[in-house]
BAFI-985906 format. One record per residue: x, y, z of N, C-alpha, C in turn; residue number from 1. Coordinates in nm, 3 decimals. Layout:
// residues N
{node {X,Y,Z},{X,Y,Z},{X,Y,Z},NUM}
...
// end
This chain:
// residues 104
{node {0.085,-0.117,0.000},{0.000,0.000,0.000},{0.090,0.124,0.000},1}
{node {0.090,0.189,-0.104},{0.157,0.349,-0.102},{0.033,0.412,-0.042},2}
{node {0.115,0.514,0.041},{0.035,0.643,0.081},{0.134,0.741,0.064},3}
{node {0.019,0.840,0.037},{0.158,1.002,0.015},{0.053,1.119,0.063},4}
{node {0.118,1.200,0.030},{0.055,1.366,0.105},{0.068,1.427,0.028},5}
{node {-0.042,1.480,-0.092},{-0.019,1.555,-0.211},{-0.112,1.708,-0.162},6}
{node {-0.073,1.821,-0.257},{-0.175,1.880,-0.204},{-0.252,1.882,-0.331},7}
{node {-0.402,1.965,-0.228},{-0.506,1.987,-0.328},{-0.491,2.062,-0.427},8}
{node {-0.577,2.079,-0.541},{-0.597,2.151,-0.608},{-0.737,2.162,-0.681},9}
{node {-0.776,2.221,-0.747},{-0.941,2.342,-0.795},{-0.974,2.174,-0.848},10}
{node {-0.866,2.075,-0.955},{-0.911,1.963,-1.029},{-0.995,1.854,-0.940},11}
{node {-0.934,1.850,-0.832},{-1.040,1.750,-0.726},{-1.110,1.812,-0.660},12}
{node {-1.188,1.910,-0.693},{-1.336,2.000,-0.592},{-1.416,1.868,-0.628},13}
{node {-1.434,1.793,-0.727},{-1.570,1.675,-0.761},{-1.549,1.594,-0.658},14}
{node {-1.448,1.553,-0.650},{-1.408,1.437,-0.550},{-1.429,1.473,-0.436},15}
{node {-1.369,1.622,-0.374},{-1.382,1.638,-0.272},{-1.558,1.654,-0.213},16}
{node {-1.614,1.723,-0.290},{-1.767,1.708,-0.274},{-1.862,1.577,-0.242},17}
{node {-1.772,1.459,-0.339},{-1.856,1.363,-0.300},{-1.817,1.277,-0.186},18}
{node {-1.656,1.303,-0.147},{-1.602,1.248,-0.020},{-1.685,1.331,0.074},19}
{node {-1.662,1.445,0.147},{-1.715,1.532,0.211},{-1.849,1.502,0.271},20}
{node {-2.002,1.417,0.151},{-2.092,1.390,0.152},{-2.114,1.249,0.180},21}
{node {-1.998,1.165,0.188},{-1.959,1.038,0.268},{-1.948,1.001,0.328},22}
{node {-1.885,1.065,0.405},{-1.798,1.029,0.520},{-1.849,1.044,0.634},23}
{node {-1.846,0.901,0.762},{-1.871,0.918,0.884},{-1.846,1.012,0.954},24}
{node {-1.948,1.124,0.963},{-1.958,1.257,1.048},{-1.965,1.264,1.217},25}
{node {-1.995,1.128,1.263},{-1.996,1.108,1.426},{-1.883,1.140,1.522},26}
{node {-1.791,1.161,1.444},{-1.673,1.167,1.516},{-1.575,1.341,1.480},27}
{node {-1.654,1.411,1.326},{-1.619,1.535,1.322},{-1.700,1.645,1.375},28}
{node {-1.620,1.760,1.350},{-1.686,1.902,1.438},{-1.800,1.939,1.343},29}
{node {-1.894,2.057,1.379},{-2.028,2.083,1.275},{-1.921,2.159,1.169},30}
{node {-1.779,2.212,1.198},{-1.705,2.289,1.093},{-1.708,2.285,0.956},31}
{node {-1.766,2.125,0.895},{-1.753,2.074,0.808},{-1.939,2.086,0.734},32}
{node {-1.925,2.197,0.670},{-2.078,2.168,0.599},{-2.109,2.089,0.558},33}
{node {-2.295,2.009,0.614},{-2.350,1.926,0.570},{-2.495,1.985,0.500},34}
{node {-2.525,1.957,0.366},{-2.440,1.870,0.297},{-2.333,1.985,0.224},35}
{node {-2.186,1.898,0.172},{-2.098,1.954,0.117},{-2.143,1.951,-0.006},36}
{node {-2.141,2.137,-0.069},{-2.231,2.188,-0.150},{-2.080,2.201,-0.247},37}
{node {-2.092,2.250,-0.386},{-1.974,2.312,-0.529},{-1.914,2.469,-0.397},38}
{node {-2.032,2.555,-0.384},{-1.981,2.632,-0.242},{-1.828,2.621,-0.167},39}
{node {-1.932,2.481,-0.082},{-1.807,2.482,0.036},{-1.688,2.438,-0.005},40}
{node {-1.662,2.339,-0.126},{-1.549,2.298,-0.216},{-1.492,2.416,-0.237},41}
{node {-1.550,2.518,-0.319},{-1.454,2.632,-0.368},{-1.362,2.709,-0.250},42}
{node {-1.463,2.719,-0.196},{-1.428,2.808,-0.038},{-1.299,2.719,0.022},43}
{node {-1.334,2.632,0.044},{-1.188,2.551,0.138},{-1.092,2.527,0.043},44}
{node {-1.109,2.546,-0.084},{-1.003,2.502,-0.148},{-0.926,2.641,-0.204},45}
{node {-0.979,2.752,-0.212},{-0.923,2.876,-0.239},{-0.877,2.872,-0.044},46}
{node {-0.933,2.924,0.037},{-0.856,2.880,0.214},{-0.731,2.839,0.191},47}
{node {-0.728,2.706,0.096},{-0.594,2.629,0.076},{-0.515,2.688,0.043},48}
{node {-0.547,2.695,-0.060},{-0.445,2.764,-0.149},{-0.370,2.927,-0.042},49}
{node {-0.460,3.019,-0.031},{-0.448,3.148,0.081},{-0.340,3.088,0.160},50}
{node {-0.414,2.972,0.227},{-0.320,2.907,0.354},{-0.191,2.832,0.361},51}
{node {-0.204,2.781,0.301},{-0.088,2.650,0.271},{0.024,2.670,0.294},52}
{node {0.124,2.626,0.375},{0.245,2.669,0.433},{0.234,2.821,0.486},53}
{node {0.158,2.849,0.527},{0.173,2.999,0.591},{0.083,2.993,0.728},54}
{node {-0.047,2.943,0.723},{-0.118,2.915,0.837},{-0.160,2.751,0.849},55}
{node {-0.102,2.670,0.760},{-0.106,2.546,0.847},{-0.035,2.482,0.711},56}
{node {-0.062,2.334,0.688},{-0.042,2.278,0.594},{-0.200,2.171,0.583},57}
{node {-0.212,2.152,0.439},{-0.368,2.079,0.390},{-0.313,2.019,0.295},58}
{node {-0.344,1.870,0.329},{-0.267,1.799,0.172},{-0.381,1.658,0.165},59}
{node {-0.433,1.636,0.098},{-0.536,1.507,0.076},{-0.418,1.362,0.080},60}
{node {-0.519,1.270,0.103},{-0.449,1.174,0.151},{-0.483,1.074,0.058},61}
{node {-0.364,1.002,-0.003},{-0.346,0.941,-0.172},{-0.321,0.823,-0.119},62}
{node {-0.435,0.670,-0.163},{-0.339,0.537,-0.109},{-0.386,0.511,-0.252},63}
{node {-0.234,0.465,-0.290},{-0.229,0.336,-0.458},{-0.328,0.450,-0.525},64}
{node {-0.284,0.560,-0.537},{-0.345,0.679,-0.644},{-0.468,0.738,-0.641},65}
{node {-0.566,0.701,-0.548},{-0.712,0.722,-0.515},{-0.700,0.773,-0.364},66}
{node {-0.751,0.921,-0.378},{-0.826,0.977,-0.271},{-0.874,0.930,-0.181},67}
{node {-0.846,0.955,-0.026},{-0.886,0.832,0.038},{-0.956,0.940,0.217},68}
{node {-0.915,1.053,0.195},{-0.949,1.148,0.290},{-0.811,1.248,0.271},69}
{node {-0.808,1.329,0.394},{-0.757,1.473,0.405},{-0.692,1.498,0.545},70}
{node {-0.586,1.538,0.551},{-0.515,1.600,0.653},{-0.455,1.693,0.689},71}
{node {-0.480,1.801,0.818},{-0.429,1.931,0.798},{-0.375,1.945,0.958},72}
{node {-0.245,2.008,0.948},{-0.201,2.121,1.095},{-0.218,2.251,1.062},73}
{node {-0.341,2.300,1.144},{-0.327,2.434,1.143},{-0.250,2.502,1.264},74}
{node {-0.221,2.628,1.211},{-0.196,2.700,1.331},{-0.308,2.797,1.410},75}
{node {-0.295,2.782,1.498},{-0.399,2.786,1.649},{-0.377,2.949,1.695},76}
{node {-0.435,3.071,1.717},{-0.377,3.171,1.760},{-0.444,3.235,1.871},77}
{node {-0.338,3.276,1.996},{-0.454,3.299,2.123},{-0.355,3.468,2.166},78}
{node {-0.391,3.470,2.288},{-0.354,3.597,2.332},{-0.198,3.514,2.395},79}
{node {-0.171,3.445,2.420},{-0.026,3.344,2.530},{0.048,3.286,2.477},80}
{node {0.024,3.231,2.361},{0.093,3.148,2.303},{0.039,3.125,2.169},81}
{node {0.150,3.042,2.048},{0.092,2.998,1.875},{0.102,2.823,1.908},82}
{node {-0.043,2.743,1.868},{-0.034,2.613,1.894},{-0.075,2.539,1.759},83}
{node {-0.083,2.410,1.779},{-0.190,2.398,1.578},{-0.240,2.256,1.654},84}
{node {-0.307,2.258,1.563},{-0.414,2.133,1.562},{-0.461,2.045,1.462},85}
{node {-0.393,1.901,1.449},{-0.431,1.841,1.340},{-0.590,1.828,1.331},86}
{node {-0.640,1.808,1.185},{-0.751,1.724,1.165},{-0.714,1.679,1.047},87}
{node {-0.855,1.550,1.045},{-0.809,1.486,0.927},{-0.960,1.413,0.962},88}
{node {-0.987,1.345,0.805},{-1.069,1.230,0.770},{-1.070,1.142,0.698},89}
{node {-1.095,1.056,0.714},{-1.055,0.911,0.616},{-1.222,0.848,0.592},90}
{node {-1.242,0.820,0.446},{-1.365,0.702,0.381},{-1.360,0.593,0.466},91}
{node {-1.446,0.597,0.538},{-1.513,0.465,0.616},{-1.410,0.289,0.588},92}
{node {-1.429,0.301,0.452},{-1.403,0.230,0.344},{-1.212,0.139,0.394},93}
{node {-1.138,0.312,0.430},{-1.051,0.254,0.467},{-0.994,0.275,0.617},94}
{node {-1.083,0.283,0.698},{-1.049,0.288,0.884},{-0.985,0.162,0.891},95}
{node {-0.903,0.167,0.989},{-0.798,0.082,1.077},{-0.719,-0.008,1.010},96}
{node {-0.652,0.057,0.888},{-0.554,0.002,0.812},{-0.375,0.067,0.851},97}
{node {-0.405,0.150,0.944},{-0.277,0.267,0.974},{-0.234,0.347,0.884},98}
{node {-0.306,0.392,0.798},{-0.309,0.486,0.697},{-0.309,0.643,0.764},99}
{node {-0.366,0.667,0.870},{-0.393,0.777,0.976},{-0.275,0.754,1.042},100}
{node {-0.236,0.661,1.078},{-0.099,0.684,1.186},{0.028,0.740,1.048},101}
{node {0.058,0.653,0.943},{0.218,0.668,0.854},{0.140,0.801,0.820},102}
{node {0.014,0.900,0.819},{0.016,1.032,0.748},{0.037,1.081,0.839},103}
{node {0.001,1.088,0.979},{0.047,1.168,1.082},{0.216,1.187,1.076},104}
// end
């Protein structure tokens, strides 16, 4: 099984829309619009682009060449201190293969 950390780009908004509209939500924040509309694709993926190496890093998560979920460290900003916070999601499809641990 290859896995890699590519980043996004505008060519997978389809994909990302129909992952987005997939995926076991029980375990994410409401952050994530339901349902994931052409909208919220554009929006997070221009974010990306804005963001990317400057306020966190966002790179989709590739096993054997197919899209498989998404992983990001952002950076966190308070009045005391700069912290970040991963998130990430993975297709049902492929939970508890350690695909989430080698992208971490």
């Amino acid at each position: 099984m290859k896995i890699e950390l590519k980043k996004w780009s505008f060519k997978d908004k389809e994909f990302l829309i129909k992952m987005c509209n997939t995926i076991d939500r029980n375990y994410l924040s409401d952050r994530l619009p339901n349902p994931y509309t052409n909208e919220s694709a554009k929006w997070w993926l221009n974010m990306v682009k804005e963001n990317d190496e400057k306020k966190g890093v966002f790179r989709k998560i590739v096993v054997d060449g197919k899209i498989i979920g998404t992983i990001s460290v952002e950076q966190k900003e308070d009045v005391y201190r700069k912290d970040s916070e991963i998130g990430y999601y993975l297709l049902q499809e492929v939970y508890s293969k350690g695909i989430m641990t080698e992208a971490v």
